[in-house]
Backbone as CSV, one residue per row, in Angstrom:
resi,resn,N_x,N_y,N_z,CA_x,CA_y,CA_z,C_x,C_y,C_z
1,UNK,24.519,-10.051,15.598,25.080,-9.739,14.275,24.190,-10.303,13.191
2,UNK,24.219,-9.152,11.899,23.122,-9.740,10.757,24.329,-11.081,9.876
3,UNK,23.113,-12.118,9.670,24.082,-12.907,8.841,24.233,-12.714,7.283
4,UNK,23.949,-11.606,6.888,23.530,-10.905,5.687,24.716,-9.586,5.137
5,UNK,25.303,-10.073,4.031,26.896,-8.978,4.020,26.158,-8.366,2.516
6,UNK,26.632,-7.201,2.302,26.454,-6.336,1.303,25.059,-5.057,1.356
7,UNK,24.642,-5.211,0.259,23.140,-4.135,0.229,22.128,-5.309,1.200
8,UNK,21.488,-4.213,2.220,20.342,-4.643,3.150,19.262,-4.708,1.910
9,UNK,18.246,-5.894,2.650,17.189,-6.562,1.831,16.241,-5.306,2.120
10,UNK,16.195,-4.763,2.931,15.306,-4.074,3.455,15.698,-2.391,3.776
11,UNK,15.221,-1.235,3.672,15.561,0.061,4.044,13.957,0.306,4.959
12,UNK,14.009,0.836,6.273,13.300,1.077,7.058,13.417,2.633,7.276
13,UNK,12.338,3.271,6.994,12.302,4.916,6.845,11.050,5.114,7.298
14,UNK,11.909,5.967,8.874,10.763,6.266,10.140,10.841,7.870,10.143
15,UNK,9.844,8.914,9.299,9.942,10.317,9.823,9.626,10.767,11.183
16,UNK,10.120,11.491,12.081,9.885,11.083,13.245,10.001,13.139,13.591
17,UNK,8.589,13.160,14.018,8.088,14.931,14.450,7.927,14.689,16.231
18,UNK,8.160,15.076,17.342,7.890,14.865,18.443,7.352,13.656,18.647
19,UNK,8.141,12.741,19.130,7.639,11.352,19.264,8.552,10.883,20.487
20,UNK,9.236,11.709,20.929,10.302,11.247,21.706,9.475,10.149,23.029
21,UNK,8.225,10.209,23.164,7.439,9.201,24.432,7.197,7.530,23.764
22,UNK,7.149,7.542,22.512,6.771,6.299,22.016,8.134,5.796,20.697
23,UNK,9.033,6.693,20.900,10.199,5.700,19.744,11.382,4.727,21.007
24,UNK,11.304,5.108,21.868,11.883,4.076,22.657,11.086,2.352,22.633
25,UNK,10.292,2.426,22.568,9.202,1.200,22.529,9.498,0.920,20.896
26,UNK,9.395,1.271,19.819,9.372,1.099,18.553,11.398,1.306,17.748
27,UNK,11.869,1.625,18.350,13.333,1.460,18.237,13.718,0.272,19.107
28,UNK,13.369,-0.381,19.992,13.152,-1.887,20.405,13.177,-2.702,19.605
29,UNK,11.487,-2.952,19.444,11.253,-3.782,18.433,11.660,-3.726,16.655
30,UNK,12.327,-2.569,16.307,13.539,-2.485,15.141,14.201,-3.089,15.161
31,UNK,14.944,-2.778,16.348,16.418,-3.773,16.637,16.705,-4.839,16.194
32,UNK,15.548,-5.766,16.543,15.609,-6.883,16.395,15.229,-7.399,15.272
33,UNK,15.170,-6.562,14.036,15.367,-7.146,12.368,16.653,-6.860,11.773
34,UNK,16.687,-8.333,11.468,18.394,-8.333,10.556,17.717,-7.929,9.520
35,UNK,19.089,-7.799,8.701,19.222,-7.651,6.950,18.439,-6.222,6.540
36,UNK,18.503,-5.390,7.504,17.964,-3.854,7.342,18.603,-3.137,7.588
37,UNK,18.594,-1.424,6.775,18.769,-0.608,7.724,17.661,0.474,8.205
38,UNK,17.814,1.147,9.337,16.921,2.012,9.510,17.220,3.386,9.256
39,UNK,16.294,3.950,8.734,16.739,5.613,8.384,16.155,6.191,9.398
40,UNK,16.254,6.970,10.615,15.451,8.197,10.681,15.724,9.258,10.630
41,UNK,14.591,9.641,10.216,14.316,11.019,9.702,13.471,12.147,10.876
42,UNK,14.631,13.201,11.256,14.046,14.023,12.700,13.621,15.605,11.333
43,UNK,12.450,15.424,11.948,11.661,16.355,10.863,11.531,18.003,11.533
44,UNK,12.339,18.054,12.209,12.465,19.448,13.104,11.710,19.545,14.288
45,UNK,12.145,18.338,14.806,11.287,17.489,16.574,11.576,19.024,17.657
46,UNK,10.638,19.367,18.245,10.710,20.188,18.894,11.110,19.426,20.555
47,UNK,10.523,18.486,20.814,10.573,17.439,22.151,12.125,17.108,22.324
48,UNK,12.025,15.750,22.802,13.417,15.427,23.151,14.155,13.902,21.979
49,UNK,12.910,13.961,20.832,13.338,12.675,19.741,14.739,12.775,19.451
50,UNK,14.615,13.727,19.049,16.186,13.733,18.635,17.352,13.278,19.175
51,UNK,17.762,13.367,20.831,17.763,13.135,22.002,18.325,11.402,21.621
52,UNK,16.535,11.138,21.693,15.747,9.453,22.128,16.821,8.629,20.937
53,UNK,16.684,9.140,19.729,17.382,8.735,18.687,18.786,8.376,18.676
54,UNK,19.819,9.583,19.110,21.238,9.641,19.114,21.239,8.535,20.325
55,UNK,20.281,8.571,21.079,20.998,7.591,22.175,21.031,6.411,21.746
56,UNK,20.154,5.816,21.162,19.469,4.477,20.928,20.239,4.360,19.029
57,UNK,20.327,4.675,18.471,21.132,5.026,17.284,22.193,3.851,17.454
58,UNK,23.105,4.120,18.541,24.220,3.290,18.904,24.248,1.853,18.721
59,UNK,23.475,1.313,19.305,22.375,0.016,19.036,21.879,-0.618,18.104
60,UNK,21.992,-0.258,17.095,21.636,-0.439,15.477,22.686,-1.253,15.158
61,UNK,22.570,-1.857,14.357,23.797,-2.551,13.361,24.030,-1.481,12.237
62,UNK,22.833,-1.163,11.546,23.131,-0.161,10.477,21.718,0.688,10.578
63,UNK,21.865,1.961,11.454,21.076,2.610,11.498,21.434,3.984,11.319
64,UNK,20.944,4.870,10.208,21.144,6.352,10.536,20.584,7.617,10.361
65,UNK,20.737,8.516,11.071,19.760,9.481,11.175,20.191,10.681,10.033
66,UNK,18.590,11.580,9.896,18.903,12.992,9.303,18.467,13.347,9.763
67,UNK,19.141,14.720,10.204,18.061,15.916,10.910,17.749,16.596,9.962
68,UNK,16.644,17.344,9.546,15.737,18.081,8.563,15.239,19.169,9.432
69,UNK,14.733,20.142,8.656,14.078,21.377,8.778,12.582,20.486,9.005
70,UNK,11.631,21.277,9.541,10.607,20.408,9.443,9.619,20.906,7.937
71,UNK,9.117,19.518,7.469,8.426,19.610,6.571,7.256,18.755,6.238
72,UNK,6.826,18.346,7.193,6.261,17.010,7.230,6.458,15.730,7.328
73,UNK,5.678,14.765,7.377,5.834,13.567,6.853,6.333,13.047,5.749
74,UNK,5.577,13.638,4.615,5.630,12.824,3.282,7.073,13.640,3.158
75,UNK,7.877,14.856,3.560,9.160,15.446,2.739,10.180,14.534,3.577
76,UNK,9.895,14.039,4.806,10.707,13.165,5.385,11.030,11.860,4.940
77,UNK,9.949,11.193,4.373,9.903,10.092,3.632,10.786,9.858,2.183
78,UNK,10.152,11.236,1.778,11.220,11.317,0.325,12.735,11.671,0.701
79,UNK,13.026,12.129,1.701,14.732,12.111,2.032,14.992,10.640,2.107
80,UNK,14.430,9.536,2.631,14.190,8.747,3.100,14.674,7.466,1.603
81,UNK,13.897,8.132,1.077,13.727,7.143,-0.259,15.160,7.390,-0.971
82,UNK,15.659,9.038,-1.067,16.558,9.506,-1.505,17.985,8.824,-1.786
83,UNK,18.400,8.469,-0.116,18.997,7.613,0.370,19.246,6.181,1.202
84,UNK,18.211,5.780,0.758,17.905,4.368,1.147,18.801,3.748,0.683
85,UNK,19.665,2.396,0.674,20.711,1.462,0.484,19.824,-0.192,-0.147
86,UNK,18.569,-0.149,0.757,18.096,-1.652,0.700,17.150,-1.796,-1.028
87,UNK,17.197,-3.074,-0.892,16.489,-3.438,-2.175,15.031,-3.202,-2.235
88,UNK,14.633,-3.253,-0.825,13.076,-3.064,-0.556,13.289,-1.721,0.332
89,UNK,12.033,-1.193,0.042,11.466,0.267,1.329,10.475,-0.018,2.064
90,UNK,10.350,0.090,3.374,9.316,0.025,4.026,8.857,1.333,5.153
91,UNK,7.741,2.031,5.050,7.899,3.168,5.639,7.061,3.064,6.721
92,UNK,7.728,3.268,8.285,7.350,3.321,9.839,6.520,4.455,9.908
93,UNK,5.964,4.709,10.905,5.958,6.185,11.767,7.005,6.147,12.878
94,UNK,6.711,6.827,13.599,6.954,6.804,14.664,6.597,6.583,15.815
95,UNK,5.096,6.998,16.189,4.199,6.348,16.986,3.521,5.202,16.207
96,UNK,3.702,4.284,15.008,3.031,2.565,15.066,4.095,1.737,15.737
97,UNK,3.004,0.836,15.851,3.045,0.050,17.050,3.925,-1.658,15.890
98,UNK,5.166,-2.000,16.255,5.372,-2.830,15.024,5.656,-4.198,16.010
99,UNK,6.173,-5.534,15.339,6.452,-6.629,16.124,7.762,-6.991,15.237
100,UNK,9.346,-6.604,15.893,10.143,-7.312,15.239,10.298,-8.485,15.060
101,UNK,9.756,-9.623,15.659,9.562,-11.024,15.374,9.081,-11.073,13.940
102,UNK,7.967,-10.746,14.171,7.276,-10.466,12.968,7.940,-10.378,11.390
103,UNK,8.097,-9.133,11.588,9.042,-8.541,10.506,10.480,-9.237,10.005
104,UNK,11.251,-9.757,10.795,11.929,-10.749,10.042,11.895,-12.015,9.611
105,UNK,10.406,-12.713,10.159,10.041,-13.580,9.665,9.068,-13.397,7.895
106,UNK,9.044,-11.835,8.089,8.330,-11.755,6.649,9.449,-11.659,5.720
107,UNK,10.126,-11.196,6.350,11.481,-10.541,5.400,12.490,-11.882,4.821
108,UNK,12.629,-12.460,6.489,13.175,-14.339,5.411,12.267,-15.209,4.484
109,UNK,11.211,-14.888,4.323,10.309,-15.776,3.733,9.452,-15.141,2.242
110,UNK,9.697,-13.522,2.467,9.624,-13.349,1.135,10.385,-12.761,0.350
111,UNK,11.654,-12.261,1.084,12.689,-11.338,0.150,14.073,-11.928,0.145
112,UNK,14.064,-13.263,0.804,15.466,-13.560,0.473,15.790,-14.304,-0.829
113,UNK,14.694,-14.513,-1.460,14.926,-15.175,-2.826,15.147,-13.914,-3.574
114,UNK,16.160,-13.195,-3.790,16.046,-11.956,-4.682,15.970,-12.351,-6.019
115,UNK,15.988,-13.225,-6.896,15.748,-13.320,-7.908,14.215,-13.662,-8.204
116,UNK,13.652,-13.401,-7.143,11.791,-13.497,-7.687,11.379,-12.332,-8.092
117,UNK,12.282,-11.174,-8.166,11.790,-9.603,-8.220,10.452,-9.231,-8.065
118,UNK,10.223,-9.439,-6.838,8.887,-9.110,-6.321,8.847,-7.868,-6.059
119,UNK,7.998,-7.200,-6.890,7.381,-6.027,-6.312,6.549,-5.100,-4.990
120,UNK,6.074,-6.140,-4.382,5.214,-5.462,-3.486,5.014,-6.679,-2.615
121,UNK,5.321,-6.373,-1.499,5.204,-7.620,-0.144,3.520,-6.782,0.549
122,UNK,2.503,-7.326,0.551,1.665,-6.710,1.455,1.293,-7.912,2.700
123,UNK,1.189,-7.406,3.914,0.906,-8.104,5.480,0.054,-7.352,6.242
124,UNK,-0.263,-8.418,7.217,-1.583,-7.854,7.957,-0.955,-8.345,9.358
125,UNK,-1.396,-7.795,10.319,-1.055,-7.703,11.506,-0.328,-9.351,12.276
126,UNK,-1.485,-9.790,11.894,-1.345,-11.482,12.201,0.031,-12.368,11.379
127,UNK,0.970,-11.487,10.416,1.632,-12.306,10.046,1.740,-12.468,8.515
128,UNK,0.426,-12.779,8.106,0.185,-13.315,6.623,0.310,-12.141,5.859
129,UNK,1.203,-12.667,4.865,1.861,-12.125,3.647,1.503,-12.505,2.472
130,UNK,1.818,-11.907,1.404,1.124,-11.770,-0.037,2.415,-11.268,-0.952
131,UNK,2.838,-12.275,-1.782,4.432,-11.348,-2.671,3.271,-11.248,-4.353
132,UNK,3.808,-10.150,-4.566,3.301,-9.601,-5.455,3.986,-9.110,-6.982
133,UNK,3.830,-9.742,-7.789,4.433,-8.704,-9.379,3.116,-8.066,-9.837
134,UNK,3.628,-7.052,-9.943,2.357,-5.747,-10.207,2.349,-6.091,-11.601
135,UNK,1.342,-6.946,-12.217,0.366,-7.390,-13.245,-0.396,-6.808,-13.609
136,UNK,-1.079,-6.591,-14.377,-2.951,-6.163,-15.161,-3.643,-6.354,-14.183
137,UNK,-3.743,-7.730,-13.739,-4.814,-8.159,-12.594,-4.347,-7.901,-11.406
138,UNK,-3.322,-8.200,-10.747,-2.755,-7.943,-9.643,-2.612,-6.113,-9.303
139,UNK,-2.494,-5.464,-10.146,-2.912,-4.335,-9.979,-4.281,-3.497,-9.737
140,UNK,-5.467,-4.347,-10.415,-6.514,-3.954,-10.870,-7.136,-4.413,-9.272
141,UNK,-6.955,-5.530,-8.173,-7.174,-6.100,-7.121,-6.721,-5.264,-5.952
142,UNK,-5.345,-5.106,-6.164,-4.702,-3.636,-5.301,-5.510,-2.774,-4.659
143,UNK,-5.453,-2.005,-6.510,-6.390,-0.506,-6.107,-7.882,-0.943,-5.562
144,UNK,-8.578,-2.245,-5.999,-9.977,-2.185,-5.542,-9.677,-2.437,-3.662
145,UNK,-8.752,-2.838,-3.409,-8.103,-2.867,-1.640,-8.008,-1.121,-1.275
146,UNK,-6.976,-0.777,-1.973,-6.905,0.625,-1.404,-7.603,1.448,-1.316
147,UNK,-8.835,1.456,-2.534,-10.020,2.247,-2.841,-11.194,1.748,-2.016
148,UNK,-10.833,0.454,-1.047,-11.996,0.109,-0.466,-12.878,-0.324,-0.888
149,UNK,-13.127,-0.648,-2.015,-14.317,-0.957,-3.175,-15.035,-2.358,-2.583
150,UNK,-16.197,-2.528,-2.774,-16.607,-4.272,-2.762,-16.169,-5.152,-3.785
151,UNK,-14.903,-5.514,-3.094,-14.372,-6.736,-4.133,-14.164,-7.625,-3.211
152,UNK,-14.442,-8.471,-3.583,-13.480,-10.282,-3.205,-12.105,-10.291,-3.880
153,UNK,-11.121,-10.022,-2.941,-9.736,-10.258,-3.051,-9.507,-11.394,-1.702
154,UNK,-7.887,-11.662,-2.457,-7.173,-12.752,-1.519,-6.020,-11.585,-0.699
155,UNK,-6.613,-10.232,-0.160,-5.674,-9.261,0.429,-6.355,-8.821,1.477
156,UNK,-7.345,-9.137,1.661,-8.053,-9.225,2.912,-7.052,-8.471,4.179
157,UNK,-7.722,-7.483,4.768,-7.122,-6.994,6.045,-5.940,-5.920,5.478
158,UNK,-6.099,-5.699,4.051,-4.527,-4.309,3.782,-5.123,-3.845,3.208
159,UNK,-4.548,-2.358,4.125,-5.173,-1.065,3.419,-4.419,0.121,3.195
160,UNK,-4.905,1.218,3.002,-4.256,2.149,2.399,-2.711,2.458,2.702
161,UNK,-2.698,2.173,3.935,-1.615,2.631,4.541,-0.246,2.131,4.231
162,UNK,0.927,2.916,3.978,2.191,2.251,4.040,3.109,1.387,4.631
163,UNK,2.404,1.361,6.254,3.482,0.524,6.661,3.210,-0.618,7.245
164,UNK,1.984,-1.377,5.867,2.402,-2.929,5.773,2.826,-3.188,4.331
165,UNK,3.270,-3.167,4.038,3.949,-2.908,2.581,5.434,-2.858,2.789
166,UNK,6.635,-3.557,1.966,7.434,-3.346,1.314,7.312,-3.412,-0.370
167,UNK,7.775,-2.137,-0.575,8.134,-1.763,-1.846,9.559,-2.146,-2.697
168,UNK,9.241,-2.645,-3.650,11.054,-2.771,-4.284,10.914,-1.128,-4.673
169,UNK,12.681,-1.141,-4.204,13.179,0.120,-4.494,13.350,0.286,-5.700
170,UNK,13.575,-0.462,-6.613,13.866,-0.063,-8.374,12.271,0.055,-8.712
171,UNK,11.576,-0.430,-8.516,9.946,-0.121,-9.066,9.681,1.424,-8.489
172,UNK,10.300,2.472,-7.339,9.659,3.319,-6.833,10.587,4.507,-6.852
173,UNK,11.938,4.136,-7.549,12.791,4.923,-8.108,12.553,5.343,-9.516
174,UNK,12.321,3.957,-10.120,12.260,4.100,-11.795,11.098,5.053,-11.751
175,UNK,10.053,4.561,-11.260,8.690,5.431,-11.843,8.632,6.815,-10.814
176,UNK,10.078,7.146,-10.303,10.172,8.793,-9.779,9.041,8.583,-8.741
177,UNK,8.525,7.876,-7.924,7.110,7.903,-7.158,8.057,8.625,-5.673
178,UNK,7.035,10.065,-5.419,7.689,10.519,-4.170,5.683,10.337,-3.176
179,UNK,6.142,11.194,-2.266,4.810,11.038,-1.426,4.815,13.112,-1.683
180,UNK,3.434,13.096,-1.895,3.249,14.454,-2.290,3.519,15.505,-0.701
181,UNK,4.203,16.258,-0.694,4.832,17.510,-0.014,3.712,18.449,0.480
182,UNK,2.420,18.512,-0.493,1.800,19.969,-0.209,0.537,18.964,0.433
183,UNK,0.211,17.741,0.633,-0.540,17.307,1.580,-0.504,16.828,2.591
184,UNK,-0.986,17.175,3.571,-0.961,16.431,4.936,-1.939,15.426,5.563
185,UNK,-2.611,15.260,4.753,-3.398,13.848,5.140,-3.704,13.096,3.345
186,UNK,-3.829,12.026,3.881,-3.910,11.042,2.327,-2.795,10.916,1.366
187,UNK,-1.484,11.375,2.165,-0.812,11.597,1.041,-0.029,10.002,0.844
188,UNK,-0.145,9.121,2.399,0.214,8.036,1.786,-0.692,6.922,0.877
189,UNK,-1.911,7.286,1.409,-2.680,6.651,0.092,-2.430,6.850,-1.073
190,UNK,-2.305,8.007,-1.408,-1.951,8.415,-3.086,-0.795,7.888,-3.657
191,UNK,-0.010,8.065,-2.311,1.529,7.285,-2.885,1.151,5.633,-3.357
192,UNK,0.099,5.104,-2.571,0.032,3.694,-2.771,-0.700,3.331,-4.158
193,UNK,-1.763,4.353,-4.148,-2.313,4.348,-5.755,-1.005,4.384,-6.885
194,UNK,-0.819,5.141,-6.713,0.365,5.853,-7.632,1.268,4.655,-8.099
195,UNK,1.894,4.028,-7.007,2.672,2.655,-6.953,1.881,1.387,-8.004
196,UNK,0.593,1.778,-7.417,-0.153,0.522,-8.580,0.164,0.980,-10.278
């Protein structure tokens, strides 16, 4: 049981297209983060995800699914965002590879102070975390990360990708930020620019 009552600190939004061989392994290691919920999102799974999901669904403290027409990734994500509950977003695949240990040790250590209104949690595989208010400078350091640029930052090891990142949900609501629909590759980079 989560020791955490009201809105989850966290909303976990996994679009999930034929994955049914690798979300048993990654609905595992979910499980085992309090103070979340998980969304997934079945993007018109032709395999047996859908299946993998309803079974394992049960198991959740607060986990729940949409089935969708398929539309991609990024249109799965924005259902995702649509109805999210938590204060933060963090967006899975379905085939990455995650460590729930991990993840709730980032989650007690940088989001339970909710009055720091941190914007942007970024982590790297190993653990180490970075809480962030999107500043002049702290922004300007970001994008030279996401853009890859030769800079000396203290963000070392994060990159374009979304899902080492939690996002506050009021920073990615207010500024309407969706993940663009008509692309299928880069579209979470852009979302991450965009966010800066």
């Amino acid at each position: 049981m989560s020791e955490f009552k009201g809105q989850p600190l966290l909303s976990i939004i996994v679009p999930v297209y034929n994955n049914a061989k690798t979300l048993p392994a990654l609905m595992q290691q979910l499980r085992l983060v309090t103070a979340v919920e998980v969304i997934f999102i079945d993007d018109g799974s032709t395999d047996r995800s859908l299946d993998v999901i309803r079974h394992q669904l049960k198991l959740f403290e607060d986990g729940r699914l949409i089935v969708a027409q398929h539309g991609g990734a990024a249109s799965a994500r924005n259902q995702g965002i649509a109805v999210a509950k938590g204060m933060y977003l963090a967006f899975v695949d379905a085939d990455d590879e995650v460590n729930g240990v991990m993840l709730n040790k980032i989650i007690k250590t940088h989001l339970m102070d909710q009055q720091l209104q941190i914007d942007l949690v970024l982590f790297v595989t190993n653990g180490q975390a970075h809480d962030m208010l999107l500043n002049a400078t702290s922004r300007f350091q970001l994008m030279q990360v996401l853009l890859k640029l030769p800079v000396l930052t203290s963000y070392e090891g994060v990159g374009p990708e979304p899902f080492n990142k939690f996002y506050r949900t009021q920073l990615i609501r207010g500024a309407n930020l969706m993940f663009n629909e008509s692309l299928h590759m880069g579209e979470d980079m852009l979302f991450n620019v965009a966010t800066c």
